[in-house]
ROVEXBA-128425 format. One line per 8 residues: number of its first residue (from 1); their letters; for each residue x, y, z of N, C-alpha, C. Coordinates in pm, whole numbers. Example, Ala and Ser with C-alpha at 12.3 -4.5 7.8 and 13.67 -1.06 7.14 Angstrom:
1) as) 1319,-569,780,1230,-450,780,1320,-330,780 ~ 1285,-225,708,1367,-106,714,1290,3,787 $
***
This chain:
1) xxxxxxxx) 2888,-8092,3343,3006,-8065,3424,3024,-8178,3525 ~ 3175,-8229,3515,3163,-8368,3631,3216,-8317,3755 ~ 3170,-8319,3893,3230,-8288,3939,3271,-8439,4073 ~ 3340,-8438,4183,3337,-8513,4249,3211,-8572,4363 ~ 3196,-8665,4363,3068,-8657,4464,3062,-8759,4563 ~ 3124,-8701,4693,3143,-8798,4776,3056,-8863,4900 ~ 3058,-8946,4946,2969,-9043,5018,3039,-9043,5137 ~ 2900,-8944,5196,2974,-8882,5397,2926,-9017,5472 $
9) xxxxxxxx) 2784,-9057,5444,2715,-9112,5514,2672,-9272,5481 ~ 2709,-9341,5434,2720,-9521,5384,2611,-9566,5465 ~ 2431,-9548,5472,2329,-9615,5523,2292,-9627,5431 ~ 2168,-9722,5452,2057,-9757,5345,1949,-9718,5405 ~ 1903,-9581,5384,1781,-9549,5426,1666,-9518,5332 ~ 1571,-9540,5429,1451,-9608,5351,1415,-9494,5283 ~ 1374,-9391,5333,1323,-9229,5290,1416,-9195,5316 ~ 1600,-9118,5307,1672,-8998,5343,1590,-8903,5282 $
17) xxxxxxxx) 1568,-8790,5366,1503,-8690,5346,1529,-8526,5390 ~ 1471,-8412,5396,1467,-8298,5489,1633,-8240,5467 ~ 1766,-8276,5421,1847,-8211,5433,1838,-8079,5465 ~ 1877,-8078,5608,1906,-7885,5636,2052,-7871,5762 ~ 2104,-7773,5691,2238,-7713,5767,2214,-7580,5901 ~ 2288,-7673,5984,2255,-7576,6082,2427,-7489,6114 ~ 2397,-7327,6047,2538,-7274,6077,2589,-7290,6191 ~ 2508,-7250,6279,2578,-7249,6437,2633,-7401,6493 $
25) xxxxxxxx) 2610,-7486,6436,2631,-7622,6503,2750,-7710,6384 ~ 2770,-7604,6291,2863,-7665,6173,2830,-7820,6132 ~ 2651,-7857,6140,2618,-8005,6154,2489,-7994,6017 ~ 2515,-8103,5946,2362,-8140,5892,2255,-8197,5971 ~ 2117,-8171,5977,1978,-8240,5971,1934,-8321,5886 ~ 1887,-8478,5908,1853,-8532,5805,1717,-8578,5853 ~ 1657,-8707,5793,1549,-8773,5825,1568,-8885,5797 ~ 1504,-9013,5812,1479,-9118,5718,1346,-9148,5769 $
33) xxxxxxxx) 1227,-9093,5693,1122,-9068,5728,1047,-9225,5759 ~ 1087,-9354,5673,991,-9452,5710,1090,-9559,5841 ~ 1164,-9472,5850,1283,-9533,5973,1254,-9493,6137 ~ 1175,-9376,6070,1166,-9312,6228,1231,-9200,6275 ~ 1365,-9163,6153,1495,-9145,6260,1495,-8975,6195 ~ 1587,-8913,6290,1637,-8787,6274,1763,-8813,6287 ~ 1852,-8761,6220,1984,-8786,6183,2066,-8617,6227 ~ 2158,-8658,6248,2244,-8533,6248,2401,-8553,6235 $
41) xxxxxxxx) 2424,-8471,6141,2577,-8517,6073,2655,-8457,6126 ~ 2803,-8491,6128,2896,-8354,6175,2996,-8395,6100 ~ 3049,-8298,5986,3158,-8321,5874,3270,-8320,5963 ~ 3319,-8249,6068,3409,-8225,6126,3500,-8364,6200 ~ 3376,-8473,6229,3379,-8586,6284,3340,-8725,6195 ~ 3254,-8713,6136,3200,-8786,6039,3117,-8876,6082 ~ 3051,-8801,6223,2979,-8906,6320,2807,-8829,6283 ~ 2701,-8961,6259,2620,-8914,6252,2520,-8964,6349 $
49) xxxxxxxx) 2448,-8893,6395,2403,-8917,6561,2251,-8975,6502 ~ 2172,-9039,6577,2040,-9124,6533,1966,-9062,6665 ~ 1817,-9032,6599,1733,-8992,6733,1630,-9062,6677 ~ 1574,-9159,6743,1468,-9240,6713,1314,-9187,6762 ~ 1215,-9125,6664,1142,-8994,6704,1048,-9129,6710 ~ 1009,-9250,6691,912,-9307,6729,731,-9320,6640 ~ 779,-9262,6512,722,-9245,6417,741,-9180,6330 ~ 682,-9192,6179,758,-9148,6074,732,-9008,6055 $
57) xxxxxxxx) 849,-8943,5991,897,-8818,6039,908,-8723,5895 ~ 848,-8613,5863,882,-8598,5660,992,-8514,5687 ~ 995,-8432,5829,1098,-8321,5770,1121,-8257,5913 ~ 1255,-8162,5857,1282,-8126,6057,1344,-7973,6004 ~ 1312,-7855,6132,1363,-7722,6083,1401,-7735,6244 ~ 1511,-7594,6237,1545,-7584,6363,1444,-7445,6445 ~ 1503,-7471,6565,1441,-7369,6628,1519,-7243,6685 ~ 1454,-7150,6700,1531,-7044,6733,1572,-7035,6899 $
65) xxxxxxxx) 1447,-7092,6954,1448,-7119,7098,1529,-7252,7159 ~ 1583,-7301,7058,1651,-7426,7080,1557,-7535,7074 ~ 1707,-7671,7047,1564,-7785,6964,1527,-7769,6872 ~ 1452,-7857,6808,1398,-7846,6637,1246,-7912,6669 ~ 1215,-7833,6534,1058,-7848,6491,1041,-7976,6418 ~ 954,-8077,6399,953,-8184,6316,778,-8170,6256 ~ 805,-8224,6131,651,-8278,6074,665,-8369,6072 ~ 546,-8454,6115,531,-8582,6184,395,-8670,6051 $
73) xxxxxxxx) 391,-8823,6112,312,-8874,6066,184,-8766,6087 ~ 175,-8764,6265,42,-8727,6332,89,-8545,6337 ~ 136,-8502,6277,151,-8364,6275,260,-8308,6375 ~ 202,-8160,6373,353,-8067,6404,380,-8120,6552 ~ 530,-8118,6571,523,-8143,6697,718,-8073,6724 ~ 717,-8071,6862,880,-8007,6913,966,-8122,6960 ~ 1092,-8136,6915,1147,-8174,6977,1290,-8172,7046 ~ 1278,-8197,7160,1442,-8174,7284,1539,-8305,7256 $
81) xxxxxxxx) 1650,-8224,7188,1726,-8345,7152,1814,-8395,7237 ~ 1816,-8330,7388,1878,-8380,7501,1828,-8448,7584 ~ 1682,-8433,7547,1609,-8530,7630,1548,-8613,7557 ~ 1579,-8566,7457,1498,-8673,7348,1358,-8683,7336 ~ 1300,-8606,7352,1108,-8612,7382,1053,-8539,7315 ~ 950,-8624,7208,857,-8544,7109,727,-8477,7205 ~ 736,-8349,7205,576,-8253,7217,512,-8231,7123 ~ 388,-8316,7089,278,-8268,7017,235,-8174,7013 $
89) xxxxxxxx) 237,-8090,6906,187,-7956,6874,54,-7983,6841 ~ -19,-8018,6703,-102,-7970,6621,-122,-8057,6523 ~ -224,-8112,6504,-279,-8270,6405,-386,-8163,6334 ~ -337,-8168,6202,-448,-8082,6116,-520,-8144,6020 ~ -435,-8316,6027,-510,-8432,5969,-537,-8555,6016 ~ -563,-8510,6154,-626,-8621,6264,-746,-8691,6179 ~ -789,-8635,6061,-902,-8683,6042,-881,-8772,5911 ~ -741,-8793,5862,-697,-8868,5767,-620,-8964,5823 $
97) xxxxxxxx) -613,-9049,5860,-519,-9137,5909,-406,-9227,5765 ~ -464,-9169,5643,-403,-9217,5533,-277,-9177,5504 ~ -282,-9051,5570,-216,-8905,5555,-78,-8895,5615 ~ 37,-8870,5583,105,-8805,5694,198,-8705,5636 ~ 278,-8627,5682,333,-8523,5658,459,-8569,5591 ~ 523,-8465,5506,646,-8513,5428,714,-8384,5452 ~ 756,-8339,5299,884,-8208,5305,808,-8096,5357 ~ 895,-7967,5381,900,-7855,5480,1037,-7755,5518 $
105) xxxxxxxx) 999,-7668,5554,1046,-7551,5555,1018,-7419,5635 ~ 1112,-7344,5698,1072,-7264,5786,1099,-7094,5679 ~ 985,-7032,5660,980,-6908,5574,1101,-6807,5624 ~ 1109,-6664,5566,1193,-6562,5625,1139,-6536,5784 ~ 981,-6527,5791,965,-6478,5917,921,-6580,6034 ~ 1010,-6726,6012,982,-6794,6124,868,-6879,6111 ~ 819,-6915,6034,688,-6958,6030,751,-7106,5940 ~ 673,-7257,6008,662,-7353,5961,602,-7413,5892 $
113) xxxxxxxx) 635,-7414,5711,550,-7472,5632,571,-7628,5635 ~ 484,-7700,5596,495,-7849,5550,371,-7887,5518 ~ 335,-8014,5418,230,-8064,5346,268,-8208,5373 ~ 127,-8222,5310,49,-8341,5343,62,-8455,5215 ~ 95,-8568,5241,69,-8667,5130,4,-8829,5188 ~ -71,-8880,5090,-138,-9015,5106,9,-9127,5128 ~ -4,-9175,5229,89,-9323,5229,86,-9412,5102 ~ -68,-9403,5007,-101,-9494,4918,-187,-9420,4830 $
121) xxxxxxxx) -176,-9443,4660,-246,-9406,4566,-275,-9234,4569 ~ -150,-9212,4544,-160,-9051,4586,-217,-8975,4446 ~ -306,-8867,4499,-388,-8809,4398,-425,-8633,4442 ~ -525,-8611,4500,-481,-8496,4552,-555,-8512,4720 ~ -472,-8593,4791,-556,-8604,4948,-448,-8544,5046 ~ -303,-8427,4921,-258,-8350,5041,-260,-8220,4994 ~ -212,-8164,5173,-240,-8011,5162,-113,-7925,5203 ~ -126,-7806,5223,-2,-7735,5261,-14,-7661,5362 $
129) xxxxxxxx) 40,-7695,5436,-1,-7609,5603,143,-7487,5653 ~ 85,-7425,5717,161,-7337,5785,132,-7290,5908 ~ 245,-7318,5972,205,-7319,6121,309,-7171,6203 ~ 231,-7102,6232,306,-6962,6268,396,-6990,6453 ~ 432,-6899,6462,519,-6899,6583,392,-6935,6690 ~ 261,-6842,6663,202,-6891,6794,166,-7023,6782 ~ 200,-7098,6738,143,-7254,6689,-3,-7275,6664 ~ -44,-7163,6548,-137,-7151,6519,-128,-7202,6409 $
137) xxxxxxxx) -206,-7316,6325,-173,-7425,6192,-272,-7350,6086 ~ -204,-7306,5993,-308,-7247,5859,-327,-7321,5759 ~ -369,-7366,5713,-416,-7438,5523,-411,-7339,5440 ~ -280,-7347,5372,-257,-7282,5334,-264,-7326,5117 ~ -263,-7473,5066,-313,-7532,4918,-359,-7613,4964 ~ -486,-7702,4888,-520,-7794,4885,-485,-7864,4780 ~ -556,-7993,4772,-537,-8074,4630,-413,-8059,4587 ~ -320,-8134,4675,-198,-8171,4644,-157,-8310,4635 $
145) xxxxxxxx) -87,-8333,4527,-68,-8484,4577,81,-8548,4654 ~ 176,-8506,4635,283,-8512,4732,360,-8373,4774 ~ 350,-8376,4863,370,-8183,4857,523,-8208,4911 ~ 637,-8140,4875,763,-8151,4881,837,-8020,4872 ~ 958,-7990,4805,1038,-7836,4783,948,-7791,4845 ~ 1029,-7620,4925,975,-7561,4961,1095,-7465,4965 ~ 1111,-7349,4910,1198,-7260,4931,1171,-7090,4906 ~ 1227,-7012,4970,1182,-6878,4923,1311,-6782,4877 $
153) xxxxxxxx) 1254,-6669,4767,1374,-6605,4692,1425,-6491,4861 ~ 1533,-6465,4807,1584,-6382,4874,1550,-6231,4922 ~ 1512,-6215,4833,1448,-6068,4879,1289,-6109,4930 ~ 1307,-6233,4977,1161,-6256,5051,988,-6224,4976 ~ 998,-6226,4902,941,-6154,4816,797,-6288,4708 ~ 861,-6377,4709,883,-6540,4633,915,-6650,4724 ~ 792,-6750,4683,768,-6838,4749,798,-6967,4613 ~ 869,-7028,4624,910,-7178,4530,848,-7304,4550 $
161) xxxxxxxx) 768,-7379,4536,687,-7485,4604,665,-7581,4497 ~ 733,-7721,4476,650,-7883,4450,583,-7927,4454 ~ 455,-7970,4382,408,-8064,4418,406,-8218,4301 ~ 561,-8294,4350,576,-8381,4266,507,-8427,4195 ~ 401,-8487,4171,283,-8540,4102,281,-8475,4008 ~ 259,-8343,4016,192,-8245,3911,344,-8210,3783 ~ 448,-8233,3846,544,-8241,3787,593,-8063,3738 ~ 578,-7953,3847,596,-7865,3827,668,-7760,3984 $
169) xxxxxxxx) 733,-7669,3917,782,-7601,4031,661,-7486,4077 ~ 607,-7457,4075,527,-7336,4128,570,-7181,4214 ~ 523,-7044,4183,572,-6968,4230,459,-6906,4257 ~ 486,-6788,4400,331,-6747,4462,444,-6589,4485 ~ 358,-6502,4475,387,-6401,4577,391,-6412,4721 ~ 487,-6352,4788,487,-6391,4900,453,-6289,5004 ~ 393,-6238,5105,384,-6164,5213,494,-6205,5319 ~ 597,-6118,5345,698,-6193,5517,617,-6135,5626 $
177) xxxxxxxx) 570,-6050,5631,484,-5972,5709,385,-6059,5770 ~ 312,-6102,5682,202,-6200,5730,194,-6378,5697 ~ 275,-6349,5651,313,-6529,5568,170,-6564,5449 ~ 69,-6439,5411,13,-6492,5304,81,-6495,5167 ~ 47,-6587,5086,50,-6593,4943,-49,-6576,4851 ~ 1,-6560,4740,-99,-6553,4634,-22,-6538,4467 ~ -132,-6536,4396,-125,-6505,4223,-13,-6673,4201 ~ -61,-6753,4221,1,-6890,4189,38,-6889,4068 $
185) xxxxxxxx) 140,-6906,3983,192,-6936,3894,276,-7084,3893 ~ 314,-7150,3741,393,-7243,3707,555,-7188,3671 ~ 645,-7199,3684,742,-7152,3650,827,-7227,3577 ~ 813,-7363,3621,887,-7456,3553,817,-7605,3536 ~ 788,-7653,3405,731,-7810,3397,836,-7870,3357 ~ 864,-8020,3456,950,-8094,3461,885,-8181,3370 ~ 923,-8275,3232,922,-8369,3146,918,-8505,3231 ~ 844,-8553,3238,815,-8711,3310,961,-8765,3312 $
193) xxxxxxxx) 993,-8773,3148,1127,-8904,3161,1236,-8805,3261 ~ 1224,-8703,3312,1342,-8656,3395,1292,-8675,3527 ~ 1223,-8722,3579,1186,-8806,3698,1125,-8648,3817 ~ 1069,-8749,3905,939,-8650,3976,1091,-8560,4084 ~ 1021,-8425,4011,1094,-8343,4141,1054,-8347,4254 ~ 1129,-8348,4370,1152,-8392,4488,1129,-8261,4586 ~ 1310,-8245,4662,1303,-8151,4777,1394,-8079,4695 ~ 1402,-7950,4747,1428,-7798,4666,1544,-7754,4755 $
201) xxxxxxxx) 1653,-7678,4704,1722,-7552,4735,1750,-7430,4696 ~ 1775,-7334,4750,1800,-7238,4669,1908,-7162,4686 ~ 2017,-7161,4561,2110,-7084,4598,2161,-6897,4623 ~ 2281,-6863,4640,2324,-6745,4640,2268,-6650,4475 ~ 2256,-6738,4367,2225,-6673,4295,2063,-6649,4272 ~ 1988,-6716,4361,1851,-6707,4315,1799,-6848,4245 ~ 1893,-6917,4217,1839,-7052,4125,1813,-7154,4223 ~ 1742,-7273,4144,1666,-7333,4264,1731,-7488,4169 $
209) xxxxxxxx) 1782,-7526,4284,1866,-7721,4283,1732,-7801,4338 ~ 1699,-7868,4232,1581,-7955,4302,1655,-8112,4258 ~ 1627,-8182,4381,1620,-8359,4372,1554,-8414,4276 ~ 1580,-8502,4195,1451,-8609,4101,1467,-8716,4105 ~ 1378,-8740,4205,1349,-8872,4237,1317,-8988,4120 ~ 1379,-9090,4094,1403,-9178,3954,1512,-9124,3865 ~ 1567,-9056,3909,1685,-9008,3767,1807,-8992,3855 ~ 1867,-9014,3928,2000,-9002,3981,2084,-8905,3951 $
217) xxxxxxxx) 1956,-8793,3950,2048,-8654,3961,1986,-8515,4055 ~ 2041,-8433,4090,1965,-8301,4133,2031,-8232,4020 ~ 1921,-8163,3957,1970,-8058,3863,1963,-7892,3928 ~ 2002,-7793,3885,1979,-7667,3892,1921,-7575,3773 ~ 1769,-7524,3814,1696,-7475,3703,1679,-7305,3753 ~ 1702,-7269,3627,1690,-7114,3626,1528,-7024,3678 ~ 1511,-6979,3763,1395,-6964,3858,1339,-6869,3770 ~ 1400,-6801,3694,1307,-6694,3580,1294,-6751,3449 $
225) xxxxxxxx) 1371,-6836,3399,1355,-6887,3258,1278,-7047,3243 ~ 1281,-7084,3397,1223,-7248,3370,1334,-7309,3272 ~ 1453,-7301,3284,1551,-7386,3200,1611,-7485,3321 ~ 1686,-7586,3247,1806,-7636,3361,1946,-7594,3283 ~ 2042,-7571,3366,2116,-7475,3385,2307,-7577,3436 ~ 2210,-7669,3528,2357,-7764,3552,2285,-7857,3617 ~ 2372,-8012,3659,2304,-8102,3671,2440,-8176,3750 ~ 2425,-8219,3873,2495,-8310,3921,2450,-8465,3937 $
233) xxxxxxxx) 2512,-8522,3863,2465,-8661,3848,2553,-8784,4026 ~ 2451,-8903,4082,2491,-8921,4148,2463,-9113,4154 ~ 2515,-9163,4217,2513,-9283,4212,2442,-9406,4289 ~ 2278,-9304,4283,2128,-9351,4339,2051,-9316,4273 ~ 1991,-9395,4249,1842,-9347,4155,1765,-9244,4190 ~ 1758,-9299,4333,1578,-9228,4398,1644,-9102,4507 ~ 1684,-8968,4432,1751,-8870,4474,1637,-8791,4539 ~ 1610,-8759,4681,1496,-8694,4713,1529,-8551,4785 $
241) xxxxxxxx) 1635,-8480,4846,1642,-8365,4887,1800,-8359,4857 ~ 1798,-8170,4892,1947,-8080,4881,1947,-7982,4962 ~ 2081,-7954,5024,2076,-7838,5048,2215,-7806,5112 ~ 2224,-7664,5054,2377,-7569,5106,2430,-7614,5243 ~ 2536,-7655,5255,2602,-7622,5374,2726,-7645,5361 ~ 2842,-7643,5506,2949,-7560,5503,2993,-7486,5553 ~ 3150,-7465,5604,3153,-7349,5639,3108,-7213,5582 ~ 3194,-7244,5399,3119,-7143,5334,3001,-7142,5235 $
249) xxxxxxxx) 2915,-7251,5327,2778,-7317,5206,2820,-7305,5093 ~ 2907,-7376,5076,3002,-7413,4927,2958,-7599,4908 ~ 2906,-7693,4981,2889,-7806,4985,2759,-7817,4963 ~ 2702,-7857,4861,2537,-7991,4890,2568,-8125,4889 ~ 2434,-8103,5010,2421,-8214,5079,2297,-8220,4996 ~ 2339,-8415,4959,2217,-8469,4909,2163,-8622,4924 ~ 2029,-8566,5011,1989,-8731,5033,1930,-8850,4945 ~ 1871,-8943,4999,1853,-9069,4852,1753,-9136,4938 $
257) xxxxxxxx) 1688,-9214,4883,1592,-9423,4923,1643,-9490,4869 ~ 1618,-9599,4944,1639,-9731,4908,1472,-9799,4938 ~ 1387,-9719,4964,1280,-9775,4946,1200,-9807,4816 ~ 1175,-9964,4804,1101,-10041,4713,1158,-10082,4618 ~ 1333,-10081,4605,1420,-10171,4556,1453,-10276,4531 ~ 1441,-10402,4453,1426,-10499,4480,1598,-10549,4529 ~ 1639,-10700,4544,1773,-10725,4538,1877,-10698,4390 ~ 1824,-10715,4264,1858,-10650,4159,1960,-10506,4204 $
265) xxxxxxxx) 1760,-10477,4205,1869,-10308,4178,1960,-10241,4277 ~ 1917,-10311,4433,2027,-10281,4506,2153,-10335,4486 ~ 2182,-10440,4428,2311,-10470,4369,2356,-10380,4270 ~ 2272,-10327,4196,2329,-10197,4106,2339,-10052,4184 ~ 2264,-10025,4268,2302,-9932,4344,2357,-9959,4489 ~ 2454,-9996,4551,2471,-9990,4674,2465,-9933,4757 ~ 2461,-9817,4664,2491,-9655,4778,2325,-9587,4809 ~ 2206,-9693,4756,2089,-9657,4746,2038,-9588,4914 $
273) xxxxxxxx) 1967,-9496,4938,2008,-9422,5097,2055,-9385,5135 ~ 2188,-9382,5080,2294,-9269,5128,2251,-9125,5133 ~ 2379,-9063,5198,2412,-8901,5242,2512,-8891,5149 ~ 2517,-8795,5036,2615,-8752,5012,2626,-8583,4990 ~ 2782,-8583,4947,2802,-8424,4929,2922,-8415,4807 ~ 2878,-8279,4774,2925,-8220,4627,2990,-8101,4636 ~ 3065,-8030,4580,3106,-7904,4563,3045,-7861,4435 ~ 2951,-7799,4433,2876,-7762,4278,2929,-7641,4222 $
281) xxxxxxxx) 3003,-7565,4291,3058,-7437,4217,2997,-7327,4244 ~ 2879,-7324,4365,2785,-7217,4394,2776,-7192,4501 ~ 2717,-7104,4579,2736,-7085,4731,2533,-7120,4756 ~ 2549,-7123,4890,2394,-7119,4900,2331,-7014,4998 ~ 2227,-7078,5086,2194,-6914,5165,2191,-6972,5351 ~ 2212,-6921,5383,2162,-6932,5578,1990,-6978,5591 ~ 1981,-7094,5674,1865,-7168,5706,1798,-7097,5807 ~ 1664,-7075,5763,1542,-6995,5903,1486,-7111,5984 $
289) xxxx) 1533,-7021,6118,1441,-7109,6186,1322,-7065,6236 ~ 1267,-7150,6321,1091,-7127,6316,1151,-7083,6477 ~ 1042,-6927,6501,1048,-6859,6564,965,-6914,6710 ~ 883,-6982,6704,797,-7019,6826,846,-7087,6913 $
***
């Protein structure tokens, strides 16, 4: 299905990453994780605001208390976007300096997941943490090698989780009550030549839009059958996150790299880093924020 796919945001960023919609602020969240930066879009204006967090950044959720949560190189930390000032929360891999945090997600009950990946020769030296309202940090998988998607089904019930490397979507039972998981399952194996799944969404129907990074598309795969289902093709290779927004989360937003491109291929891709957005024909769901 072709549909239109237009280009909000004309950067070349190194990691675009973290896409998340904030209803109340009618604005996207972005990242460009080896940039530093936190991004924030406003369709209404087409102005996208730069917060220079001062180190590299995998992913940002909002907060309920105002301000947003970030996973950081050096771990969880808060930040005031009026004053602009990162608070260190919680380094749960102070003891990896190889290490730093990438994609993430805030569960139904407020609670901040995000994982761990190697800067270099990634294998399994990341993990998956969850950090509850009291900013209490749990380990929650190990032996991951880029830990990314992160989404949960609607009836809260189902937990959706990446870990690119392994080239599979994964599904856990979920507790909202307590934020444990369990009974790990595979749900879906992604085929190499369709490139490493990335960052995850999930729509109104239950199906889950994941990024693939090397294939210049986010597809949408059926969360009970492990099929793909529809596929929006886009005009960057290295497609790394999605997600609903909108007035009537009728729009994905989808970010890209331009990291490790040579001059070649950036002449074939120009738009390599960009922000763009789609009308896919689906609605999506309201973003949690982390309760602490």
């Amino acid at each position: 299905m072709s549909r239109e796919v237009n280009v909000v945001v004309d950067i070349r960023a190194q990691v675009g990453e973290g896409a998340l919609w904030d209803e109340q602020e009618q604005a996207l969240y972005w990242v460009d994780i080896l940039s530093n930066a936190l991004y924030v879009y406003d369709p209404a204006t087409g102005q996208n605001r730069h917060y220079d967090i001062g180190q590299h950044v995998g992913t940002v959720v909002l907060r309920q208390s105002g301000g947003v949560m970030l996973a950081l190189a050096n771990g969880f930390a808060a930040y005031d976007l009026e004053s602009r000032t990162v608070t260190p929360i919680s380094d749960p891999e102070a003891h990896l300096p190889g290490n730093r945090f990438n994609d993430g997600k805030c569960d139904p009950g407020g609670r901040f997941w995000a994982g761990t990946m190697a800067y270099a020769n990634q294998s399994t030296q990341g993990s998956l943490y969850r950090m509850d309202a009291d900013h209490s940090v749990h380990k929650m998988l190990g032996d991951i090698g880029i830990s990314n998607g992160i989404v949960w089904s609607h009836d809260k019930r189902t937990m959706y989780y990446i870990d690119s490397t392994a080239f599979t979507v994964r599904a856990y039972d979920y507790d909202n009550a307590t934020g444990d998981i369990r009974n790990e399952r595979v749900i879906i194996r992604v085929p190499k030549e369709m490139g490493l799944p990335d960052g995850m969404a999930i729509d109104a129907d239950g199906m889950l839009w994941v990024a693939h990074f090397g294939a210049s598309c986010v597809r949408r795969w059926n969360s009970q059958t492990g099929q793909v289902i529809d596929q929006i093709d886009l005009p960057a290779k290295q497609i790394t996150s999605c997600a609903f927004g909108g007035e009537k989360l009728d729009t994905l937003y989808i970010t890209s790299a331009a990291k490790g491109l040579d001059a070649a291929a950036l002449a074939q891709q120009p738009l390599a880093g960009s922000l763009f957005a789609v009308k896919p024909g689906v609605v999506g769901a309201l973003t949690y924020r982390f309760a602490g």
